[in-house]
C-alpha positions as CSV (number, residue, x, y, z in Angstrom):
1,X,14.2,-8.3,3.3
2,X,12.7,-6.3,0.5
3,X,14.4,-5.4,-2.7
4,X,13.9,-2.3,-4.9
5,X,16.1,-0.7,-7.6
6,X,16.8,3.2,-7.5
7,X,19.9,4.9,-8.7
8,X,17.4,5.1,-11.9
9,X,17.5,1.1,-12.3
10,X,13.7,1.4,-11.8
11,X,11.4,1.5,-9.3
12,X,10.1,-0.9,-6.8
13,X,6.9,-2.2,-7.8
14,X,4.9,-5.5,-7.2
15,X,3.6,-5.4,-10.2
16,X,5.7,-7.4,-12.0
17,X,3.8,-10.5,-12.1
18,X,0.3,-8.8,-13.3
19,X,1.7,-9.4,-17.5
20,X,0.0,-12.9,-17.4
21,X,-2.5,-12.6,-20.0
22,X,-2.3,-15.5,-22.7
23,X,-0.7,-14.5,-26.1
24,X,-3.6,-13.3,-28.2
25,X,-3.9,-13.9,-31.7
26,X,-1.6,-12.1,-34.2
27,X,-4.5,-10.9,-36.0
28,X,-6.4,-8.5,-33.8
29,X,-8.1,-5.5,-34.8
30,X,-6.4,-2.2,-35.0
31,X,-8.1,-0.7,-32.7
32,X,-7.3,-3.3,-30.1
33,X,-3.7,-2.2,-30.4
34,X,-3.9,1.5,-30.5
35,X,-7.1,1.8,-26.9
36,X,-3.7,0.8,-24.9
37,X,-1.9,3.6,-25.9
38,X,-4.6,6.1,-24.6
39,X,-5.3,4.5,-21.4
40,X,-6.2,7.0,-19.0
41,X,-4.4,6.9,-15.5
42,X,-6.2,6.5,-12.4
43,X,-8.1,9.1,-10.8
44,X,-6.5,10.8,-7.3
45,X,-10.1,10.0,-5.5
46,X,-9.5,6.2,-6.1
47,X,-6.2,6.0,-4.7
48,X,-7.5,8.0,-1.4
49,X,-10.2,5.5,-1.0
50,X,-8.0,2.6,-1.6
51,X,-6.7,0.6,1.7
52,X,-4.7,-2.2,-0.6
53,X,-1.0,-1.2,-0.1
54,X,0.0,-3.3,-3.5
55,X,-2.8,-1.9,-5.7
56,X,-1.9,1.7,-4.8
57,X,1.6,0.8,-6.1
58,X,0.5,-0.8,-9.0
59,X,-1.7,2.6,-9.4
60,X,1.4,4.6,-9.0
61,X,3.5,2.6,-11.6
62,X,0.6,3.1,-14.2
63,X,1.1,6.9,-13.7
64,X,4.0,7.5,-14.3
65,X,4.1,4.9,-17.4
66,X,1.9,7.7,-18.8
67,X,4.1,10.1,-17.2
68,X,1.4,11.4,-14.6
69,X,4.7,12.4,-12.6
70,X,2.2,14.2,-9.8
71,X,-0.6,11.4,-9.8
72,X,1.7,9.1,-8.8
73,X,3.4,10.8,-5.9
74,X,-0.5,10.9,-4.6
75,X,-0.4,7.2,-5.2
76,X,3.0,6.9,-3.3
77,X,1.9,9.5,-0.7
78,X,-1.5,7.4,0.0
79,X,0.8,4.1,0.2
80,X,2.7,5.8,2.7
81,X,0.0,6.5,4.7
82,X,-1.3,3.3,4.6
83,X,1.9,1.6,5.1
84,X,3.1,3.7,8.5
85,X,-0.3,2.5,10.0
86,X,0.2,-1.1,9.4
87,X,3.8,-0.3,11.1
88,X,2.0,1.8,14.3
89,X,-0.4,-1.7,14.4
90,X,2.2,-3.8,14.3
91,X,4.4,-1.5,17.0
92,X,1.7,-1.1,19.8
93,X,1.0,-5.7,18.9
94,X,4.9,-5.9,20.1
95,X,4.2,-3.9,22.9
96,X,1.0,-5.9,23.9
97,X,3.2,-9.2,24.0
98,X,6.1,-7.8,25.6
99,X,4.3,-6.6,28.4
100,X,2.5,-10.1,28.4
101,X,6.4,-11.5,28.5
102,X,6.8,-9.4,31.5
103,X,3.6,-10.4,33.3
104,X,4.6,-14.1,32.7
105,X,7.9,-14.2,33.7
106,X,7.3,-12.0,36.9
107,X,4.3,-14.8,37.8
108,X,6.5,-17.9,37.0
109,X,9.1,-16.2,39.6
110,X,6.7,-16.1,42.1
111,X,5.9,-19.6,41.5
112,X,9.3,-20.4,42.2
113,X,9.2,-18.6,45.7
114,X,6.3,-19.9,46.3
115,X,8.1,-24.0,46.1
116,X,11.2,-22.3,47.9
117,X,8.7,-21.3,51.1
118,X,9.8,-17.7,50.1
119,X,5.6,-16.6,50.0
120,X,4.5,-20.0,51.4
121,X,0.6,-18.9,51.8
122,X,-0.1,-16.0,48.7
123,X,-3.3,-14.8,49.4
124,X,-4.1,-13.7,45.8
125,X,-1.9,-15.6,43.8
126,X,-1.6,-15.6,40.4
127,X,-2.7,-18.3,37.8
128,X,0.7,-20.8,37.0
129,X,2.5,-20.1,34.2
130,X,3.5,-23.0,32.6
131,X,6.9,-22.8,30.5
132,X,4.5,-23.7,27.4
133,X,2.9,-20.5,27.8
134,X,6.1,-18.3,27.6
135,X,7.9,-20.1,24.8
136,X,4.3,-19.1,23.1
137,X,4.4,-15.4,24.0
138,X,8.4,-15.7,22.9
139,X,7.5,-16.9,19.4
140,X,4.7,-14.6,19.4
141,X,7.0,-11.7,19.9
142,X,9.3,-13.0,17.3
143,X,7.2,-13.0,14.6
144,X,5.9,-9.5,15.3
145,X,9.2,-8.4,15.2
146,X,9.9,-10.4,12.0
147,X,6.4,-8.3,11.0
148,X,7.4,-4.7,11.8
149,X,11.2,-5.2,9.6
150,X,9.4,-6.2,7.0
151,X,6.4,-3.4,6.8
152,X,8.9,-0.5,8.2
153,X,11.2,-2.2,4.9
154,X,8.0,-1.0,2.3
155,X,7.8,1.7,4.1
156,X,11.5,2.7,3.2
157,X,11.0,1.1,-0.4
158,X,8.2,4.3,-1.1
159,X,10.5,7.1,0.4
160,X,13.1,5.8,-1.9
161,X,9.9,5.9,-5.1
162,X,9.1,9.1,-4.3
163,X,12.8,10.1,-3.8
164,X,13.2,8.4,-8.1
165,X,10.0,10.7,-8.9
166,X,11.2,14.0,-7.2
167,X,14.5,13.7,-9.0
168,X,13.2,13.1,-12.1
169,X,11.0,16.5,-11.5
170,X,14.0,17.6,-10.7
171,X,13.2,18.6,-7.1
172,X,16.4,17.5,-5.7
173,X,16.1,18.8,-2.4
174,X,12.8,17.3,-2.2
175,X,14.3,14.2,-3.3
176,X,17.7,14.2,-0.9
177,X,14.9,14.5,1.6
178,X,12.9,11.5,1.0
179,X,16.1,9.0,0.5
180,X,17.2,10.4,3.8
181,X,14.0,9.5,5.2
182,X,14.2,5.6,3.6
183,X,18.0,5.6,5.1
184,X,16.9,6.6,8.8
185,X,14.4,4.2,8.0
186,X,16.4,1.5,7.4
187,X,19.2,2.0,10.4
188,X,16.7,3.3,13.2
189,X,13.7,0.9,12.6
190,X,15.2,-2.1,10.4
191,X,18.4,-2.2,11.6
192,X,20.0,-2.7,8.3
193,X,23.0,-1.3,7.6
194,X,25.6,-0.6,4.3
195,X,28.9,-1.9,6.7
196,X,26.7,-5.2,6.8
197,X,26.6,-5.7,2.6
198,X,23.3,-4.4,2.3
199,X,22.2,-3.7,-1.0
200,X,19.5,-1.8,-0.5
201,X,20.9,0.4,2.3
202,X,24.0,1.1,-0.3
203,X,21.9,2.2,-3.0
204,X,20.0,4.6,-0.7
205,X,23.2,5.8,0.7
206,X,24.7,6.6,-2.6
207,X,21.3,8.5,-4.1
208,X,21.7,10.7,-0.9
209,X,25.0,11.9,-1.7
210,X,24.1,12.2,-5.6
211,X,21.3,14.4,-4.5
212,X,23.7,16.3,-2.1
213,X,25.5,17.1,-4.8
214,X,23.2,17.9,-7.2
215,X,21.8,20.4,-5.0
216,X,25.2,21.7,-5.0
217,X,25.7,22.4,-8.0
218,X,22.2,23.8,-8.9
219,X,23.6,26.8,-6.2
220,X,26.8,27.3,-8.2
């Protein structure tokens, strides 16, 4: 399960790990410690041309450090992108080995009618299908299932990103929308739940209603 903090506890990044340059020396020169301060964010044709689902978050994060509010929903919108395709690759992989299941199990029955003199003389029969082979295809299937929870998760992490970015814009209908989107994510494709203890869904679930609210009271 993937973890990410909203309710403006931060956003979910994997970028915490990239601060592992050694200490430098005390004494550096001044200008060494002010060039950080004017970094310039990344440019918008980068992140469309960029395939790496981790470096276009780490690309987002570095916007909005500097406060490039819009650059970084570009970065989150690429990531989405890029994230729902690995979830459509994983989907129609599933379906490939299910129907594989269904071929296997439907040839291991005719082997069996075959030994009960049920079809005693197939003219086309099938190759066997040891019960090898299907516990394969099962653990096969498991793991792409295991797969698409865990991609159609990121996928619900950067709704819930750009739902922190639109509210801080201040675009809370915008932003309701995009936590509603993580939260259908999470019940309809994940299968995660708030009754269940989950953190994550919880979180989501409350920054719905906050926004529901908000928008609310932006009518009064």
């Amino acid at each position: 399960k993937t973890s990410f903090e909203n309710d403006h506890e931060g956003l979910r990044h994997d970028d915490d790990k990239r601060n592992t340059t050694p200490k430098q020396n005390h004494c550096q020169d001044a200008s060494s410690i002010i060039a950080p301060l004017f970094q310039q964010p990344k440019t918008p044709l980068n992140v469309q041309d960029e395939t790496d689902i981790d470096r276009i978050l780490e690309m987002a994060s570095d916007n909005l450090s500097l406060g490039q509010n819009e650059l970084a929903l570009q970065a989150y919108r690429r990531a989405m992108k890029c994230a729902f395709a690995d979830v459509i690759s994983v989907k129609r992989q599933l379906m490939e080995v299910k129907k594989l299941q269904k071929r296997q199990q439907k040839q291991q029955q005719r082997q069996r009618d075959d030994v009960r003199g049920i079809d005693p003389s197939p003219v086309n029969s099938p190759s066997s299908t040891s019960t090898s082979d299907m516990e394969l295809t099962k653990q096969q299937e498991q793991r792409f299932e295991l797969t698409l929870l865990q991609v159609a998760s990121r996928v619900a992490d950067i709704h819930n990103n750009m739902g922190v970015v639109h509210e801080m814009n201040r675009s809370f209908q915008k932003a309701q929308a995009s936590y509603q989107d993580a939260l259908d994510v999470y019940h309809n494709t994940c299968r995660r739940f708030e009754e269940e203890g989950d953190s994550d869904v919880e979180r989501t679930n409350r920054n719905v209603a906050r926004m529901i609210s908000a928008c609310r009271s932006e009518q009064e």
